[in-house]
VOGU-3710 file (C-alpha; in Angstrom, 3 decimals, decimal comma):
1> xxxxxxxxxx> 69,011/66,858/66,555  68,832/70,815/65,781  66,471/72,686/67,115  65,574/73,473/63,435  64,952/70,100/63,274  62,908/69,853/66,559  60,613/72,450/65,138  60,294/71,447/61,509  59,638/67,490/61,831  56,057/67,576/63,525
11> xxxxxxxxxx> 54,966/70,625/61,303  55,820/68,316/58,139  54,445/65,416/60,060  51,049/66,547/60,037  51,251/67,804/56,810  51,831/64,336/55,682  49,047/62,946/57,653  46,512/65,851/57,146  47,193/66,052/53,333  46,404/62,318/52,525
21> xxxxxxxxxx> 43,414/62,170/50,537  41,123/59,047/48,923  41,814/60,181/45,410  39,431/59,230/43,010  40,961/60,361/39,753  44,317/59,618/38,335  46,583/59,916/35,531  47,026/56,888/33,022  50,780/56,973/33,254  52,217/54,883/35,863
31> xxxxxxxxxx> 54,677/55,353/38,862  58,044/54,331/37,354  59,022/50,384/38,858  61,910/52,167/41,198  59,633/54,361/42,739  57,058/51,496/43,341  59,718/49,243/45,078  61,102/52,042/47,337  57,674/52,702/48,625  56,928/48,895/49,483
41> xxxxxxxxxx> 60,527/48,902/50,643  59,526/51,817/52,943  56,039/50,398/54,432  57,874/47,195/55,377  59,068/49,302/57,824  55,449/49,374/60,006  55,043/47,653/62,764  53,193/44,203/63,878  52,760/42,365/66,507  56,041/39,760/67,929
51> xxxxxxxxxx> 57,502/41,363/64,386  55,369/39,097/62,801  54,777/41,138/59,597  51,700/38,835/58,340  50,596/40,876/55,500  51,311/39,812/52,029  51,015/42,292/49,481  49,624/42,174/45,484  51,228/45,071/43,428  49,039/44,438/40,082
61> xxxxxxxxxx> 49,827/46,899/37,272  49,391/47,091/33,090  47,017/44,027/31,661  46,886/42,446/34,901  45,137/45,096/36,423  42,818/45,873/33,234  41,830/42,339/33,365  41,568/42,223/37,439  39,110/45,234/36,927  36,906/43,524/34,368
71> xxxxxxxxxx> 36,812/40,328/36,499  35,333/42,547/39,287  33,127/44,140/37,598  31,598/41,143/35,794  31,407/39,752/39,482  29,291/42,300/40,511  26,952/42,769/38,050  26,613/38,634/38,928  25,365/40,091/42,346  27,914/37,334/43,621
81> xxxxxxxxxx> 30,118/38,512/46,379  33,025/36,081/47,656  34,316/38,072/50,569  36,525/36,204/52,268  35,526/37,910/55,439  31,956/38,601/56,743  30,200/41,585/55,418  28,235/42,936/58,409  26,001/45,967/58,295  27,825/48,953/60,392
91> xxxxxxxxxx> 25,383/50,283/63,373  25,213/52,982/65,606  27,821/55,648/65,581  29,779/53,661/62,817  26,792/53,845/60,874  26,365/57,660/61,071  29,699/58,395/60,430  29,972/55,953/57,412  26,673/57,774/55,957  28,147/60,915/56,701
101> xxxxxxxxxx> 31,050/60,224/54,506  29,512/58,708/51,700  27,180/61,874/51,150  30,151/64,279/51,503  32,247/61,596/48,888  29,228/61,615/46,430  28,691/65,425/46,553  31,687/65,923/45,402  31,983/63,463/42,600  28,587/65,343/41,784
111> xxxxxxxxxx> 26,216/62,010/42,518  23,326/63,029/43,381  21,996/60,808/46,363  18,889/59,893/44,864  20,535/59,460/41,412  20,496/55,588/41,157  22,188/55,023/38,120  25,083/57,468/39,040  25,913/55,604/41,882  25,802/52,540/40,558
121> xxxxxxxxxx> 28,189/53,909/37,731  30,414/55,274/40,326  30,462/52,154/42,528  31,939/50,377/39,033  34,508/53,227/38,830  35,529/51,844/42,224  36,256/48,492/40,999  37,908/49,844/38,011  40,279/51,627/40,765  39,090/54,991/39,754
131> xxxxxxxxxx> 41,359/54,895/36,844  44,201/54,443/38,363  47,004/52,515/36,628  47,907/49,932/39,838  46,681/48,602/42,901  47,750/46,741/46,003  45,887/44,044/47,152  46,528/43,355/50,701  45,612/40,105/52,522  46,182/37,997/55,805
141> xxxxxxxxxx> 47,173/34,379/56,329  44,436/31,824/56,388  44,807/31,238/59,919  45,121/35,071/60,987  43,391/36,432/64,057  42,572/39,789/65,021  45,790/40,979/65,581  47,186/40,338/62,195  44,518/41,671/60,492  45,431/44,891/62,883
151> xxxxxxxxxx> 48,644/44,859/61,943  47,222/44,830/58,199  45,841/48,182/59,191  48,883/49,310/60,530  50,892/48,680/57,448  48,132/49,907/55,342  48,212/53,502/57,121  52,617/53,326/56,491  52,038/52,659/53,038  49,627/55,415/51,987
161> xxxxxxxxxx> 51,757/57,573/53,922  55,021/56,915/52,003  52,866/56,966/49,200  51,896/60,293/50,440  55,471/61,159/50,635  56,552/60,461/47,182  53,795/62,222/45,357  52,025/59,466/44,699  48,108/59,561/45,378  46,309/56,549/46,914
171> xxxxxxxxxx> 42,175/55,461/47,412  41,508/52,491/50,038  38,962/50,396/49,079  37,162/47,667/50,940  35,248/46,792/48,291  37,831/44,937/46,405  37,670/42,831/48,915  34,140/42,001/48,532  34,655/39,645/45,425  37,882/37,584/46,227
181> xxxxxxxxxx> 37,281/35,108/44,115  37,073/37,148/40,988  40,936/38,117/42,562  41,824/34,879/42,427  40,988/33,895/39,185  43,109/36,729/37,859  46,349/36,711/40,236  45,808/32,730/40,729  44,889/30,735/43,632  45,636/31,443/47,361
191> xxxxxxxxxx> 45,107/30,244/50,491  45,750/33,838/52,352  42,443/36,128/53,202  42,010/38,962/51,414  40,836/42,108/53,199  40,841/45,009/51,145  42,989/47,051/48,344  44,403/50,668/47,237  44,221/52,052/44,274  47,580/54,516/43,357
201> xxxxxxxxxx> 48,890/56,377/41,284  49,778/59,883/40,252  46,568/62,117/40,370  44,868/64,397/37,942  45,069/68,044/38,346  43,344/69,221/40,799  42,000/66,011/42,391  43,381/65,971/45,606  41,585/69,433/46,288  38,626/67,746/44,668
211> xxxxxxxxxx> 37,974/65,238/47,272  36,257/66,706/50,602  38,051/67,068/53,757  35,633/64,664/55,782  35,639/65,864/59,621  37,002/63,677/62,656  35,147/63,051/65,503  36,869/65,468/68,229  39,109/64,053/70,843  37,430/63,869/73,458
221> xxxxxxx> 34,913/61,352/71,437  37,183/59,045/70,948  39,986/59,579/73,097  40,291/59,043/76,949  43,174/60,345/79,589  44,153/58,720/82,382  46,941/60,235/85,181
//
């Protein structure tokens, strides 16, 4: 390795990291089939646990996904979640810095906080995947502890990053993992757990600027040394 190299690589690194965004608005026109495989290809590459690799992966695109996003919408307006894992309430810290978020998230799609019916509109977006023209739907086996479901995360993070890397804009969203069984009804059935999904594609202008930069907690909240 150059020392050209040895300099360059962590600048670009954090670039990478640092300039991921939850997009929220995208272009209709989707990322061409090639591109879509080579960044699957590339997020196989994450890690797990023994090798494991216990994530299994939905890539729904064109009338699948119009009709995946009506199914979750009509599932909602139901009032008739189907999570396939428990919903609990976050508390504490989590709870602060979840509400902290949101407020920055809604400011900037201009919903006002006390605007009912504009959040309620924008929670639908959501399950419409903001408009953007696929999604990955990203479960567990049936018998999966906590460590696959970590190494769910893991893979999660490598994908959005290689998304990251090819110009492609992504949105996690937990809440398509609130209504499972309106996934199932479009994609057909399953026995693995479904945990969440990201919306992708290529963004409209100026939407990754759009979306606020929400703050980390420092280091040395969340991060201990030991020597």
């Amino acid at each position: 390795m150059t020392s050209l190299q040895t300099s360059l690589e962590p600048v670009m690194a954090e670039r990478l990291i640092r300039g991921r965004r939850a997009v929220r608005a995208y272009r209709p026109d989707p990322v061409p089939d090639t591109v879509i495989a080579e960044v699957f290809a590339l997020a196989a590459a994450a890690p797990s646990h023994s090798n494991t690799q216990p994530w299994s992966v939905d890539v729904v695109s064109a009338g699948a996904r119009q009709r995946l996003g009506e199914a979750l919408v009509h599932a909602a307006e139901s009032g008739k979640p189907s999570p396939d894992f428990p919903l609990r309430p976050y508390t504490g810290t989590a709870a602060e810095r979840s509400f902290a978020a949101g407020a920055l998230t809604h400011e900037a799609l201009g919903v006002a906080r006390d605007d009912r019916a504009a959040r309620r509109r924008a929670f639908l977006a959501g399950l419409r995947f903001y408009g953007a023209p696929h999604v990955a739907l990203l479960s567990v086996p049936a018998d999966a502890d906590e460590r696959m479901t970590a190494d769910l995360g893991i893979y999660a993070q490598t994908l959005m990053l290689a998304m990251t890397a090819h110009g492609i804009a992504s949105c996690p969203q937990g809440v398509l993992g609130f209504y499972a069984d309106a996934v199932r009804s479009v994609l057909g059935p399953s026995t693995d757990k479904l945990l969440f999904g990201i919306s992708f594609g290529y963004p409209e202008p100026g939407a990754m600027a759009a979306m606020p930069d929400v703050p980390r907690a420092p280091l040395a909240e969340t991060t201990r040394f030991h020597a």
